[in-house]
ROMAR-557540 format. One record per residue: residue number from 1; residue in one letter; z, y, x of N, C-alpha, C in turn. Coordinates in steps of 0.05 Angstrom, whole numbers. Example, Ala and Ser with C-alpha at 12.3 -4.5 7.8 and 13.67 -1.06 7.14 Angstrom:
    n  res    n.zz    n.yy    n.xx   ca.zz   ca.yy   ca.xx    c.zz    c.yy    c.xx
    1    a     156    -114     264     156     -90     246     156     -66     264
    2    s     142     -45     257     143     -21     273     157       1     258
END
This chain:
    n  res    n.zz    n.yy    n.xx   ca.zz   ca.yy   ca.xx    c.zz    c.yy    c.xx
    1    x    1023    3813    2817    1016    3811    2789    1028    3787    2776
    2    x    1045    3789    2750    1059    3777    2736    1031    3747    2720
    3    x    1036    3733    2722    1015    3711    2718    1018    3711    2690
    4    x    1001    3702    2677    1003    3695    2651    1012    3680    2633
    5    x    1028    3663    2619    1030    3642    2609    1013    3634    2602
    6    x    1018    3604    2602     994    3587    2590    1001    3575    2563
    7    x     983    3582    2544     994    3574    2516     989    3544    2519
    8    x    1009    3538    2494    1016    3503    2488     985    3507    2468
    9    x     993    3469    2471     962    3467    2446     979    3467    2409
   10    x     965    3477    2397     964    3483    2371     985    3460    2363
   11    x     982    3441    2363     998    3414    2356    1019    3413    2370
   12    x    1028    3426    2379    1054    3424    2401    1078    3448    2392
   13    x    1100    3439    2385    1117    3451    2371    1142    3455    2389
   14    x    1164    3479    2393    1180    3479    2414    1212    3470    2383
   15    x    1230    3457    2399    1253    3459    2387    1268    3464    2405
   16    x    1304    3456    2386    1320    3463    2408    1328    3437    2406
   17    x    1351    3432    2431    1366    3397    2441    1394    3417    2425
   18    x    1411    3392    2418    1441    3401    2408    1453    3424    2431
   19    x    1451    3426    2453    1460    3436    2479    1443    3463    2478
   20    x    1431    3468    2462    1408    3497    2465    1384    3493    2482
   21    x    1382    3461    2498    1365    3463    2518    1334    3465    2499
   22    x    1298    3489    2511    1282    3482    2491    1273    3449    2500
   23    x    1261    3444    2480    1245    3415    2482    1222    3415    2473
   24    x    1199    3404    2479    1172    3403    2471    1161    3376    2450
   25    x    1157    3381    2436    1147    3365    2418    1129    3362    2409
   26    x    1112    3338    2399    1078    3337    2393    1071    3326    2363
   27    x    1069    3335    2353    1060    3328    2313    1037    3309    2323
   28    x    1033    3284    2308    1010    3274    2316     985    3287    2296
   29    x     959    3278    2305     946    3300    2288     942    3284    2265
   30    x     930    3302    2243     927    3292    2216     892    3278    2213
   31    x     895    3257    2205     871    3241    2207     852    3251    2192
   32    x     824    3262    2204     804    3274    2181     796    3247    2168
   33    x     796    3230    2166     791    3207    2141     808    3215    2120
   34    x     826    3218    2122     841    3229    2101     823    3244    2076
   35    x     819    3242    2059     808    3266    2047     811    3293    2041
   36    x     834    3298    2034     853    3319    2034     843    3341    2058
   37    x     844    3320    2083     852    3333    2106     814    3347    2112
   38    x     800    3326    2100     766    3322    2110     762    3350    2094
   39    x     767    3349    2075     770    3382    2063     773    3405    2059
   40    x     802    3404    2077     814    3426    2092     793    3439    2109
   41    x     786    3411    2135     767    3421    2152     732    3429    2147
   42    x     729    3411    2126     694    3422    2127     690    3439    2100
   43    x     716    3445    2080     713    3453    2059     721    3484    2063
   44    x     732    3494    2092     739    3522    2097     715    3534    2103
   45    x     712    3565    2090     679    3578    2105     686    3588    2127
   46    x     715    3576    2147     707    3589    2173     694    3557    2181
   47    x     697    3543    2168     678    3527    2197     656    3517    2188
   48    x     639    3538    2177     615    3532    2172     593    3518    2187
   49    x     598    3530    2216     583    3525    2237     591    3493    2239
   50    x     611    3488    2236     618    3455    2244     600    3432    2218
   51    x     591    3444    2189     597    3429    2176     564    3432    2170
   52    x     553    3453    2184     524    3453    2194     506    3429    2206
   53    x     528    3434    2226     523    3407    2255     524    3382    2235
   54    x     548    3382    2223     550    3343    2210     541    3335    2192
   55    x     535    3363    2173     504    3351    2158     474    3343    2164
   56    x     467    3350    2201     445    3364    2211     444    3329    2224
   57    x     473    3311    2232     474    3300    2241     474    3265    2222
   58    x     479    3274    2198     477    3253    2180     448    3243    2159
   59    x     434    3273    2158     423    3265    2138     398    3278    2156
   60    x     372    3278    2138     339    3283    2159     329    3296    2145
   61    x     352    3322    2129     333    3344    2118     315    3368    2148
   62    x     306    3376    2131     287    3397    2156     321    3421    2162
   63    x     310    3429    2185     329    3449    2197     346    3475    2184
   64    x     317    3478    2176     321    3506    2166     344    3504    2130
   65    x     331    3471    2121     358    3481    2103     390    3485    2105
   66    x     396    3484    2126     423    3494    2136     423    3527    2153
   67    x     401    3535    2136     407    3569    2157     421    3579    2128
   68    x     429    3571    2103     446    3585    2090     453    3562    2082
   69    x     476    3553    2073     508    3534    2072     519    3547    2054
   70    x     520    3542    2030     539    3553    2008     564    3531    1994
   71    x     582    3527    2005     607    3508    2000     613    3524    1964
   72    x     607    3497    1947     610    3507    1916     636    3509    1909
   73    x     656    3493    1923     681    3486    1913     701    3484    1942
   74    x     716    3511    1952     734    3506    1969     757    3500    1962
   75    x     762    3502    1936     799    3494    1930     803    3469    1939
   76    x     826    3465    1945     837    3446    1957     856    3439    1930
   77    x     846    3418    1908     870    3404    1888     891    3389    1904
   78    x     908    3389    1891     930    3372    1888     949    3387    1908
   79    x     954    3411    1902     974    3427    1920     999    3427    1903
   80    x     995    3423    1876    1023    3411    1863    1033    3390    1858
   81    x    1054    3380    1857    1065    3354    1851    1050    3339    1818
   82    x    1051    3362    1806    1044    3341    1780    1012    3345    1769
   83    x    1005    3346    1793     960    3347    1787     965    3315    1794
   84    x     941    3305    1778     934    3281    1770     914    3274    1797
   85    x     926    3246    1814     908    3241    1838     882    3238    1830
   86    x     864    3246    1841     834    3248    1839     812    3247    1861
   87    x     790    3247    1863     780    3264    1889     769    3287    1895
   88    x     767    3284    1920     766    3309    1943     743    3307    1954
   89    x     731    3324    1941     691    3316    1962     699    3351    1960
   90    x     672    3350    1979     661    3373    1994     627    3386    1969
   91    x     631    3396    1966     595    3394    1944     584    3427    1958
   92    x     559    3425    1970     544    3441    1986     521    3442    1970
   93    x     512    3469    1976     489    3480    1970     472    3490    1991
   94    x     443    3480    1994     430    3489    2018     414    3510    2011
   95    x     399    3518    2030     381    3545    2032     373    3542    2009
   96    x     347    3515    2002     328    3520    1985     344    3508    1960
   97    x     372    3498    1952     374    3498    1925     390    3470    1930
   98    x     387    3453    1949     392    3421    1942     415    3421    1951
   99    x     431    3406    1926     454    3393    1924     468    3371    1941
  100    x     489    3378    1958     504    3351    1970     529    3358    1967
  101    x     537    3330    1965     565    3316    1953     576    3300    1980
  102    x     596    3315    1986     607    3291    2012     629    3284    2003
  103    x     645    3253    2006     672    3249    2004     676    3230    2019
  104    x     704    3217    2025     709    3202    2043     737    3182    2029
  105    x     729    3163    2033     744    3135    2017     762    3114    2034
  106    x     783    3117    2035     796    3108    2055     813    3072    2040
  107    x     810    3080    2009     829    3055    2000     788    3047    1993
  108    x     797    3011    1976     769    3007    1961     784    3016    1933
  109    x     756    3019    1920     761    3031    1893     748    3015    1871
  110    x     759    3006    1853     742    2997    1825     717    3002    1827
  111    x     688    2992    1828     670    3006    1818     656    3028    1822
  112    x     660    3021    1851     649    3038    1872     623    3053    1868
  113    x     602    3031    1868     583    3037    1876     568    3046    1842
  114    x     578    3041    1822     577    3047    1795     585    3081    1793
  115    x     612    3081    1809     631    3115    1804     605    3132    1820
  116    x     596    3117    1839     576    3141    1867     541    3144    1854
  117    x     544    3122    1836     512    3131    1823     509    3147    1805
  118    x     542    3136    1783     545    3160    1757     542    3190    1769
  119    x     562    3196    1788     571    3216    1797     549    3235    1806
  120    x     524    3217    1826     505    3229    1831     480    3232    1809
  121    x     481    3226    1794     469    3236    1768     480    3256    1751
  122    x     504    3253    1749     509    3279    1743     503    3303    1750
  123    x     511    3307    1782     489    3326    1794     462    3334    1789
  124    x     447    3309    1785     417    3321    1774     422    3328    1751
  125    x     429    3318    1735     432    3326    1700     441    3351    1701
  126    x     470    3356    1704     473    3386    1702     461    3415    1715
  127    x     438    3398    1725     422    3431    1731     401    3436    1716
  128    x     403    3419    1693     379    3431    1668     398    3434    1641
  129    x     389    3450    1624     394    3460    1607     361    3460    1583
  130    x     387    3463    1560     352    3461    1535     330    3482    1536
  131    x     315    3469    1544     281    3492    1545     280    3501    1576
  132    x     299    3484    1594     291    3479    1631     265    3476    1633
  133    x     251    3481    1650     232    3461    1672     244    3444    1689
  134    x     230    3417    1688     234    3394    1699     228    3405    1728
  135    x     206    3423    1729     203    3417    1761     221    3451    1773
  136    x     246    3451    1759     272    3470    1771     293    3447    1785
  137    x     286    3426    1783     308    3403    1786     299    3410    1821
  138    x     323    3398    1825     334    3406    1859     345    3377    1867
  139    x     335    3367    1896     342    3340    1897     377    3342    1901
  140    x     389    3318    1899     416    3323    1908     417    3297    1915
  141    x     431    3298    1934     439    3284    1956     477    3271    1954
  142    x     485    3257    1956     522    3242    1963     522    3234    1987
  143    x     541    3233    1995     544    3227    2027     565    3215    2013
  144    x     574    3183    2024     599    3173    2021     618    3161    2055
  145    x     637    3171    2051     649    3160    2084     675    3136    2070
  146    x     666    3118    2086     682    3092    2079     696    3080    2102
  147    x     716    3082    2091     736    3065    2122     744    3041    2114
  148    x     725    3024    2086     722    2990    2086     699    2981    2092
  149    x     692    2962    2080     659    2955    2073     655    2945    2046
  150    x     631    2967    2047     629    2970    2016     597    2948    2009
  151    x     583    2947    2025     553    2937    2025     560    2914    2036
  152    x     564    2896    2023     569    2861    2036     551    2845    2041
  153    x     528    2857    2033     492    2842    2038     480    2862    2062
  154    x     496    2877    2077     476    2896    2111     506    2897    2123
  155    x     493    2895    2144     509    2897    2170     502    2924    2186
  156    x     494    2949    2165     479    2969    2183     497    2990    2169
  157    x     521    3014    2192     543    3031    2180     530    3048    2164
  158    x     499    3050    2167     492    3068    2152     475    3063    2130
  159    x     480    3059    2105     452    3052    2084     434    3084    2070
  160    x     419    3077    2067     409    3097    2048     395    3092    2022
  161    x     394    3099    2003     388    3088    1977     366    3117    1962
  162    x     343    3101    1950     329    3121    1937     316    3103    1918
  163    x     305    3115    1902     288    3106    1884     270    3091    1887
  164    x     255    3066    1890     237    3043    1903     233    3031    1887
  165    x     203    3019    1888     190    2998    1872     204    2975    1896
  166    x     214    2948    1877     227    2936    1895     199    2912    1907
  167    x     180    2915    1893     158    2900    1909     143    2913    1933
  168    x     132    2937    1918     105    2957    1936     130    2970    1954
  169    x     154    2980    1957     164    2997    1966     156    3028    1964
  170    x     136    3026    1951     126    3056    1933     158    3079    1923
  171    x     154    3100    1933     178    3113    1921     165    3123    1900
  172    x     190    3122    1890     180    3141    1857     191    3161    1845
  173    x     205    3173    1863     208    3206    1869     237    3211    1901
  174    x     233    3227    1903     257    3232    1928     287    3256    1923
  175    x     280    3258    1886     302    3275    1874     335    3269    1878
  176    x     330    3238    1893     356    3232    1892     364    3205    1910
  177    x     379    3210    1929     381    3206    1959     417    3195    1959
  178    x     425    3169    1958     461    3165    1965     451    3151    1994
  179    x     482    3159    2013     476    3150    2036     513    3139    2040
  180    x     515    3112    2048     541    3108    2058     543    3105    2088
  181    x     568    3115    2097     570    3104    2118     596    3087    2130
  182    x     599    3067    2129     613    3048    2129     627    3046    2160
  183    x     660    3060    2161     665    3062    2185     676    3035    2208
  184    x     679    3024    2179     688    2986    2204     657    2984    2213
  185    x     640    2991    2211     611    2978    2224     601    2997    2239
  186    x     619    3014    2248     600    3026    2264     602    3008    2296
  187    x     580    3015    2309     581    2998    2336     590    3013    2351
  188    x     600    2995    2378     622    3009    2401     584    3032    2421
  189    x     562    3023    2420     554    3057    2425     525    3057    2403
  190    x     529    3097    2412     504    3097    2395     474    3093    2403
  191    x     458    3089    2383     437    3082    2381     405    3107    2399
  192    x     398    3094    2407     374    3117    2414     370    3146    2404
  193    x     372    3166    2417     364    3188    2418     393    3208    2406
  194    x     380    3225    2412     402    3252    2410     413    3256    2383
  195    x     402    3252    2365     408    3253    2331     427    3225    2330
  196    x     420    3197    2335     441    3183    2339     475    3183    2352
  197    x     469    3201    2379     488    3206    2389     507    3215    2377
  198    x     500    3239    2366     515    3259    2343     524    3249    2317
  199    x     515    3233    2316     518    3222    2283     545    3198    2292
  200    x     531    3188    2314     554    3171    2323     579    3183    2331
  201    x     580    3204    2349     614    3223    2360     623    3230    2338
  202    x     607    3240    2313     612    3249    2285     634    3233    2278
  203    x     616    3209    2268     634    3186    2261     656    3172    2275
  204    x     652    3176    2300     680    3163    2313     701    3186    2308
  205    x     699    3209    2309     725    3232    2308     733    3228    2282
  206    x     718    3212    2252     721    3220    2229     744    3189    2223
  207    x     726    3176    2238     745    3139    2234     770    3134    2258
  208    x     771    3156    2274     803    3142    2300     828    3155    2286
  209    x     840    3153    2296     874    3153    2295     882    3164    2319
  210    x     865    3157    2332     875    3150    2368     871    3171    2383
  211    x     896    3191    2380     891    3221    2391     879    3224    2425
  212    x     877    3197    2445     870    3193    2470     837    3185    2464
  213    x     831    3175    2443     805    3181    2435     793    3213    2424
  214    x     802    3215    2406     804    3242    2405     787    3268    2422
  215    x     816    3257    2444     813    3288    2470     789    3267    2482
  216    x     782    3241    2488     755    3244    2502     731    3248    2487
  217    x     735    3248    2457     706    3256    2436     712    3291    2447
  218    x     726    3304    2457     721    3339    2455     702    3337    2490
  219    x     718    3311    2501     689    3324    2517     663    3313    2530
  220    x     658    3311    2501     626    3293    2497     609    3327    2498
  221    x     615    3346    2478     592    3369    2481     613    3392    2466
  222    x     600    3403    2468     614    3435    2453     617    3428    2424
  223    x     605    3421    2413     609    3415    2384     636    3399    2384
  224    x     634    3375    2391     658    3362    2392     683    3375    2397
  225    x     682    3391    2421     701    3407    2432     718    3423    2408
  226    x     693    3430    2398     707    3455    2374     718    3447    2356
  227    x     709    3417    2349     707    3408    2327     749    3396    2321
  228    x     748    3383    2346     771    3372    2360     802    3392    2357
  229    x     781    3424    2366     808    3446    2374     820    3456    2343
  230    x     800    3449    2318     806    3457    2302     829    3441    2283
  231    x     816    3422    2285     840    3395    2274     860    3397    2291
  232    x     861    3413    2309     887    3407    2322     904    3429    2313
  233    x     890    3454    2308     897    3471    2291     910    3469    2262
  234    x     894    3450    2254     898    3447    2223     927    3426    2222
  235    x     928    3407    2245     949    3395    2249     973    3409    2255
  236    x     974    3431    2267     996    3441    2265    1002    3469    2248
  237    x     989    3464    2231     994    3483    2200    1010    3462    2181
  238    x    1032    3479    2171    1063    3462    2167    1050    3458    2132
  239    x    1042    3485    2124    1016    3473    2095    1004    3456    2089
  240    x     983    3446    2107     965    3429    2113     975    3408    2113
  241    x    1002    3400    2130    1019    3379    2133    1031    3375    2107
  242    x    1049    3386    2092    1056    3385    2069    1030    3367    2049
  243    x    1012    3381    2049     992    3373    2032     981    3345    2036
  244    x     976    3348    2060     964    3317    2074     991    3291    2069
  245    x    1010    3296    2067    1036    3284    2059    1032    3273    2035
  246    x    1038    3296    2011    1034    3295    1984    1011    3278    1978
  247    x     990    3281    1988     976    3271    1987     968    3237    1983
  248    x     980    3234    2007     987    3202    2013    1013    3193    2006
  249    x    1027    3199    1989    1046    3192    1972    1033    3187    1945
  250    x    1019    3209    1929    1004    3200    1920     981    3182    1908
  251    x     972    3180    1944     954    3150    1943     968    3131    1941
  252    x     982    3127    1960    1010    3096    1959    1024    3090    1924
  253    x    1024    3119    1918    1031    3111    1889    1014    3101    1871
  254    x     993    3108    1871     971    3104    1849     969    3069    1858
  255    x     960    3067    1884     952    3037    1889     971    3019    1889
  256    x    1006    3028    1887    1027    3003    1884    1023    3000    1843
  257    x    1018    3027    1825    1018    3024    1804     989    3002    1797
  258    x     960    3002    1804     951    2979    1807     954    2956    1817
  259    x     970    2950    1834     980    2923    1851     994    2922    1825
  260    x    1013    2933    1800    1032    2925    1790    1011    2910    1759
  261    x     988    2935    1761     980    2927    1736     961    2907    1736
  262    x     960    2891    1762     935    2871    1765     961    2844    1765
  263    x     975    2851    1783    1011    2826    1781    1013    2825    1755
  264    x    1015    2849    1735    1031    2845    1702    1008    2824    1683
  265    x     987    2840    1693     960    2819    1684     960    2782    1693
  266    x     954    2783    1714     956    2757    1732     983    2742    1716
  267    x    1014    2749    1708    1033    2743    1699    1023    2729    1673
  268    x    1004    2736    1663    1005    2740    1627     984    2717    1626
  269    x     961    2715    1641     948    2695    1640     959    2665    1650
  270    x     982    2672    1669    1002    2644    1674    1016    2637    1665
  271    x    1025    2651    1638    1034    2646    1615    1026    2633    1597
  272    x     995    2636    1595     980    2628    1577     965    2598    1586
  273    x     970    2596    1616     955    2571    1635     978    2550    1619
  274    x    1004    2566    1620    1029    2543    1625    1034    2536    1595
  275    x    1024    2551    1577    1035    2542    1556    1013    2522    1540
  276    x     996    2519    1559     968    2502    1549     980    2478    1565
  277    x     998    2474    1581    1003    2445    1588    1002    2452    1627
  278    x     980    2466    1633     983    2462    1660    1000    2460    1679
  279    x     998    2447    1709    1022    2445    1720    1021    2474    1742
  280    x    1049    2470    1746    1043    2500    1759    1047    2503    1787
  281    x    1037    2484    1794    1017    2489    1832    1001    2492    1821
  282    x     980    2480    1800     957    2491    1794     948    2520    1782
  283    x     970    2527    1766     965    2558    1757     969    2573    1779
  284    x     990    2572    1802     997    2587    1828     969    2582    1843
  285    x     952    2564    1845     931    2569    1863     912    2581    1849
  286    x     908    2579    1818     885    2596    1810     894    2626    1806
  287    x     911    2633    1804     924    2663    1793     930    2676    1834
  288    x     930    2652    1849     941    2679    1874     971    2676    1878
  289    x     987    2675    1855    1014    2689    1846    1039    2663    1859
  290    x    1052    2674    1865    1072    2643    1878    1081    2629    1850
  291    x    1094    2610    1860    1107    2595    1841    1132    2610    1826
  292    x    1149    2619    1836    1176    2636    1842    1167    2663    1815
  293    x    1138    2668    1816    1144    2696    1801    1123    2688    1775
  294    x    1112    2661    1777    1109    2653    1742    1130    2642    1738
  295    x    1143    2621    1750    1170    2619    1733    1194    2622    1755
  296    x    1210    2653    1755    1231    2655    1764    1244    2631    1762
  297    x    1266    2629    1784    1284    2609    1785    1311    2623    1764
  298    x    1328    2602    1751    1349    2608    1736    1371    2617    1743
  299    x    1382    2642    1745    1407    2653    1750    1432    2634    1736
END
């Protein structure tokens, strides 16, 4: 009996050598921090089951609101060149009605934590309308994934934020729930009990690069496993790749055009240092900016 072949893994591509000989080749995978990419994977309704588990594993709703998962928005923006960079969250609907917002932040952003409160109010706001009942309002929930640090007063990857009397600690309603999780802080293991564990493998597959980490997060448990075979899937979809590309051309662009417009700024006030008399080691140490690019040297 003729044996079977053994298929290559998903990410593994055959070419040819100039000589016709084949050769094997390995795409590295595409980083789910990415957002783009975090989208692809938890924003498809085949992997519902996956995006079950990592909500089940982040947040301490009861069980049962994940026995129906309604993903509001699967498009994937920015599949053309000239859509305006934006973001890429995930926005879920559970069994009983409540709203979550996941996204994942890889650069820092202006006004972070201003953009994640507006944003999550919006959510509550737009589910009433004139002559609503107040008590139709549905809590909604943000999940933010951060690969800086965004909370410079806790040392803990995970915060959670609600509504609190800041003396009694009295809540004063639970309609509205942000939770970050800050991937430079997570610790090398996780914390007590089985819900930690998970939240922790979560987070390590969502913050590595390191495809030898990777293949040992698939064999922590079956979830992982699956979780792992899919991205490896999605890594070798030449679409996906394209997109995840564009993508990050996009980002690199947007953030060299602020490096430019914070330099054109910084320029204008060392203009204004120098023409008040100052000397300019002193404007170069308050502005950041070298000497060389408030006053070019003379051709």
């Amino acid at each position: 009996m003729t044996p079977k072949k053994k298929l290559s893994s998903p990410a593994k591509l055959t070419k040819l050598t100039e000589k016709g000989v084949k050769m094997e080749t390995r795409k590295n995978l595409l980083p789910l921090k990415s957002d783009i990419v975090f989208k692809m994977f938890f924003g498809d309704e085949k992997n519902l089951g996956l995006l079950r588990e990592f909500l089940a594993a982040m947040l301490d709703l009861p069980e049962e609101e994940y026995d129906s998962v309604e993903i509001l928005d699967p498009h994937v923006r920015g599949e053309y060149p000239d859509e305006k960079f934006g973001v890429l969250d995930v926005q879920i609907k559970t069994k009983n009605g409540k709203k979550i917002d996941v996204e994942v932040q890889v650069s820092e952003t202006p006004c972070m934590k201003e953009r994640i409160v507006g944003y999550t109010g919006k959510m509550l706001g737009s589910q009433l309308h004139v002559g609503d009942n107040y008590e139709e309002i549905k809590k909604v929930i943000s999940v933010v994934l951060l690969d800086y640090d965004l909370i410079k007063d806790s040392g803990c990857f995970h915060n959670k934020y609600m509504l609190y009397d800041v003396k009694t600690k009295s809540l004063f309603t639970d309609v509205l729930e942000i939770h970050t999780f800050e991937l430079k802080k997570l610790p090398k293991r996780p914390g007590p009990g089985e819900k930690s564990e998970k939240q922790f493998l979560w987070l390590r597959l969502i913050g590595t690069d390191r495809e030898e980490e990777i293949e040992m997060l698939a064999t922590k448990n079956p979830v992982m496993k699956k979780a792992v075979g899919v991205l490896k899937k999605l890594s070798a979809d030449e679409r996906a790749r394209m997109l995840y590309e564009s993508r990050e051309k996009a980002r690199f662009d947007e953030l060299s055009r602020l490096h430019g417009a914070r330099t054109e700024g910084k320029i204008e006030v060392a203009k204004r240092m120098l023409a008040r008399g100052m000397d300019i080691a002193a404007v170069s140490e308050l502005t950041g900016l070298p000497e060389d690019e408030i006053c070019p040297p003379q051709v």
